[in-house]
N, C-alpha and C positions, 0 to 999 in steps of 0.2 A: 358714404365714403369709408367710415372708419368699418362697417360689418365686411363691404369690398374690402379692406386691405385684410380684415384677418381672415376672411376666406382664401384671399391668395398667397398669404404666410403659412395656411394651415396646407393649402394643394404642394405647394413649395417644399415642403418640412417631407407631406407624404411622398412624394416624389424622390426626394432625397434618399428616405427608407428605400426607399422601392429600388431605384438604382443601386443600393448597398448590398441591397439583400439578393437580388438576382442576379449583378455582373459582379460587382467589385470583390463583396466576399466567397461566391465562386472560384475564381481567376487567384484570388490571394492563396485559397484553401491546395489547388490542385496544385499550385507550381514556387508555391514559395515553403520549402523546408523549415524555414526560423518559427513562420506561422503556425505548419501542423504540430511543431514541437512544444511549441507554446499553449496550442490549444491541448496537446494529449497533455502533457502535464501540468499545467495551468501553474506556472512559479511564478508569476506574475503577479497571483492573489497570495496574501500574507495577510493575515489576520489572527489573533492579536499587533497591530506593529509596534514598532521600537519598546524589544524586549533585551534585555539584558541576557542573553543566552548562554554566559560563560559563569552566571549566579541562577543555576536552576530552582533556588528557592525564593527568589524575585519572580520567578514562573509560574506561582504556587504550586511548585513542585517540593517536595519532602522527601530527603534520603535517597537525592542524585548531585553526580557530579559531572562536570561538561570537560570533554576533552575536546583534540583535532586530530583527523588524520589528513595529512599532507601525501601526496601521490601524484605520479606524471602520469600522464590520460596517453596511453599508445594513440586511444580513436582520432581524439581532440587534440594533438600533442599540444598539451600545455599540462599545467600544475593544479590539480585540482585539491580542493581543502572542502572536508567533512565535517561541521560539524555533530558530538555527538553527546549523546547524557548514558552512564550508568545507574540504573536506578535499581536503589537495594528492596531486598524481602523487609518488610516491616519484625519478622522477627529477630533481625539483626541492628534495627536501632539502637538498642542501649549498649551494642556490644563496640559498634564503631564510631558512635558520633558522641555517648556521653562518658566513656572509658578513653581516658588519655594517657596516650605514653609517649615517648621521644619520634615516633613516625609521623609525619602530616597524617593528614585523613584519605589524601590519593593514595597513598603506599598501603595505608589499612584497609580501602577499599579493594588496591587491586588486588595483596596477597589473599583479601578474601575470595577475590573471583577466582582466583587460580588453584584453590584448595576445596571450592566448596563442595558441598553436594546435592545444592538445590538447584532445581531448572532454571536454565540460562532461555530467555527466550530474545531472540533476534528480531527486533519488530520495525517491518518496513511499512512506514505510514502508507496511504494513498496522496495522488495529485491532489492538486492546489492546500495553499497555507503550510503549514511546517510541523515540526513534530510538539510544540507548545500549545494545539490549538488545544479548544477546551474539553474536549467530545476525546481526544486523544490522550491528554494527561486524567479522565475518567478510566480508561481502559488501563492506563499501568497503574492505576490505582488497583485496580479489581486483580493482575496481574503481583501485587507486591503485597495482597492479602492471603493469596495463593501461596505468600513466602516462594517469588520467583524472581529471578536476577533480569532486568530488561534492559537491552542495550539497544538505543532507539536513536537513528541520524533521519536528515534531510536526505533523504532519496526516495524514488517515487516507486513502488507500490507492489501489489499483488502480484503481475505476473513478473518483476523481476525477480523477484524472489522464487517463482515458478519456476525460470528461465535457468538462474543459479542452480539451484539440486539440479535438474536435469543435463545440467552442462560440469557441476564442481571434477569429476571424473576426468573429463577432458583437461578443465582448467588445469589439474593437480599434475596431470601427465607433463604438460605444455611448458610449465615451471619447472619441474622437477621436488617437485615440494607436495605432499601429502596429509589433505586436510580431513578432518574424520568427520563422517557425513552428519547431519541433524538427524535426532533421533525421531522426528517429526516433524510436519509442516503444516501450519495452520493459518487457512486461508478466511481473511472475513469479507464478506460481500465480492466474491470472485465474480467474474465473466467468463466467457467460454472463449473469446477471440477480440481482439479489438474493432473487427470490421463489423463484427454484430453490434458490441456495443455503439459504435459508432451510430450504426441503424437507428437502433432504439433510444438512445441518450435522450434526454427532452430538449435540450436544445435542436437537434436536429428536425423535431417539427416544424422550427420557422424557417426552413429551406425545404426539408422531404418531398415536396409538392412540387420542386422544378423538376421538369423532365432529363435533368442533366444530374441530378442529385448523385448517383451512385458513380459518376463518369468524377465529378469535382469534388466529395466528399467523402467516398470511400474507396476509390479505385486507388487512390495515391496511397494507401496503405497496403494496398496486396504485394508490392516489391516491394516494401521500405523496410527500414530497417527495426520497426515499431509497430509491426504486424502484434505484436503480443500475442501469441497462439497457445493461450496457457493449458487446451486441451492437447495440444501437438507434446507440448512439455511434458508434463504431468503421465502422457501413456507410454513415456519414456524409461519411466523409476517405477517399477509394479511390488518394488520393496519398501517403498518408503510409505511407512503409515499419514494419513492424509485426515485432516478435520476440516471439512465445510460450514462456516456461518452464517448464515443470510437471513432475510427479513423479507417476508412476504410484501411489507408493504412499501417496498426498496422501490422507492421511482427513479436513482439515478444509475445504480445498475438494477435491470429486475428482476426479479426471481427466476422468469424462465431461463437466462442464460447460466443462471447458477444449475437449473435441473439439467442442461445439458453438456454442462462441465461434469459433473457426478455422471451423467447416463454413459459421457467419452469414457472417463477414467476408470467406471465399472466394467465396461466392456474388454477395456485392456487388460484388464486382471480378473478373466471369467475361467483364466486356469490357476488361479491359486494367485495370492499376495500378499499383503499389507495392508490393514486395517485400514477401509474406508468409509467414516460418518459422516453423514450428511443432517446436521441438525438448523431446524427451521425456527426463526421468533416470528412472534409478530411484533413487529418496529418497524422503525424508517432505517434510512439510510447510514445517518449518523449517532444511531440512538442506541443499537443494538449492545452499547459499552454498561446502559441503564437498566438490563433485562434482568431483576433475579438469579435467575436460573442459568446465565452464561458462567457465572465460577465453578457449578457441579458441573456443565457438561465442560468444561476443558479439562477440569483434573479430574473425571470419571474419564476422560477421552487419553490421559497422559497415564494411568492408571491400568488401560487396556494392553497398553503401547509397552508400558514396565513388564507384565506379565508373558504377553508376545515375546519378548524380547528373552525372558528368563526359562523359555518353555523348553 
């Protein structure tokens, strides 16, 4: 009796799967919007949690400070709130934070940003978790050794930032307001499109195998609004210098989509451009912050970019 019941607790249980995995999260993926959104950006998952985000040094962060920016969403019409960290060059420690005068440390901070003359870099994490994770606050480490200013929020990822340069032109016209473009854009573990990635992602193994798979799990991204076409983007700006980062041993975007975001972008600029590297580690995913050899190639890469620019 008792081996019967856990045999029919265990058909039960797989049954359950079964039906999850073939109808329900099919039918959720294709036609419920909150779903796909959830899944492309995963803000769901937060790890580390309950962090004190407004004391970046409760973060084990060193030589940042947390703001907000407040903004009404046209898309979403409601009021959306950023937050965000500036995080200093390590060669400007002793100059802001152990040298005291009559200003707080925000106002020494920002007159520093607004005078300085060190790279500012704009750094948009990827989905899931926030910008405190741990693999995250290693890369502005490696960034603020470089003696670089990094201004880093909760927003999701690679191809917005793609999508941004490629569009800031428009944007500037449409405001009437003129923003002066990045002097480069450095992309780490890109993909070439969202519907590929989607393909390839590993979770997409434990559905790939329904015969409906590309109808309920990647069809709904060819009109939406979250296509992220960071190859369509990118052969948009044939002036804007580009640095590619990836890891060969990247299982969650893989390599190949990155060779075919470089092969797009090469193509677009086969008459003349803007410097475009294409530099390979071997790492994972989230590790590529651990490489040696990633601080020469960015400022040998920002270094290219200066000389271009002065020629």
């Amino acid at each position: 009796m008792v081996v019967g019941a856990i045999l029919l607790t265990g058909a039960s249980l797989t049954a359950s799967v079964l039906v999850l995995q073939v109808a329900v999260l099919p039918l959720l993926f294709r036609y419920s919007k909150s779903v796909q959104r959830k899944m492309v950006f995963s803000n769901c998952i937060n790890y580390p949690k309950n962090l004190d985000f407004e004391n970046p040094q409760s973060c084990n962060l060193v030589g940042g400070r947390n703001f907000n920016i407040v903004f009404e969403s046209v898309v979403d019409n409601c009021t959306i709130k950023l937050g965000v960290w500036h995080i200093v060059p390590c060669s400007l420690f002793r100059e802001l934070f152990v040298v005291h005068d009559y200003l707080s440390i925000d106002q020494r901070l920002l007159n520093e940003l607004r005078k300085t003359r060190n790279t500012v870099v704009l750094y948009c994490h990827g989905n899931s978790n926030h910008r405190a994770s741990p693999h995250r606050l290693q890369m502005y480490k490696v960034f603020q050794d470089l003696n670089f200013h990094v201004i880093t929020f909760d927003y999701r990822g690679t191809a917005i930032a793609a999508n941004l340069v490629s569009n800031l032109d428009g944007l500037c016209s449409s405001r009437g307001v003129c923003l002066p473009p990045p002097n480069a854009l450095v992309l780490e573990a890109p993909f070439n499109n969202l519907l590929d990635e989607i393909e390839c992602h590993p979770f997409s193994k434990l559905v790939s195998w329904l015969p409906y798979f590309r109808g309920s799990f990647v069809k709904p991204f060819m009109s939406s609004e979250h296509t992220f076409t960071t190859d369509c983007y990118l052969s948009r700006v044939p002036s804007l210098p580009i640095l590619m980062l990836h890891s060969r041993g990247d299982r969650i975007v893989p390599y190949d989509l990155a060779c075919k975001l470089h092969e797009c972008i090469m193509t677009s600029r086969s008459k003349g451009g803007a410097p475009l590297v294409f530099h390979s580690f071997d790492r994972g995913h989230n590790d590529l912050c651990e490489d040696p050899d990633l601080p020469a190639v960015v400022a040998n890469f920002l270094e290219l970019v200066k000389k271009k620019r002065n020629m």
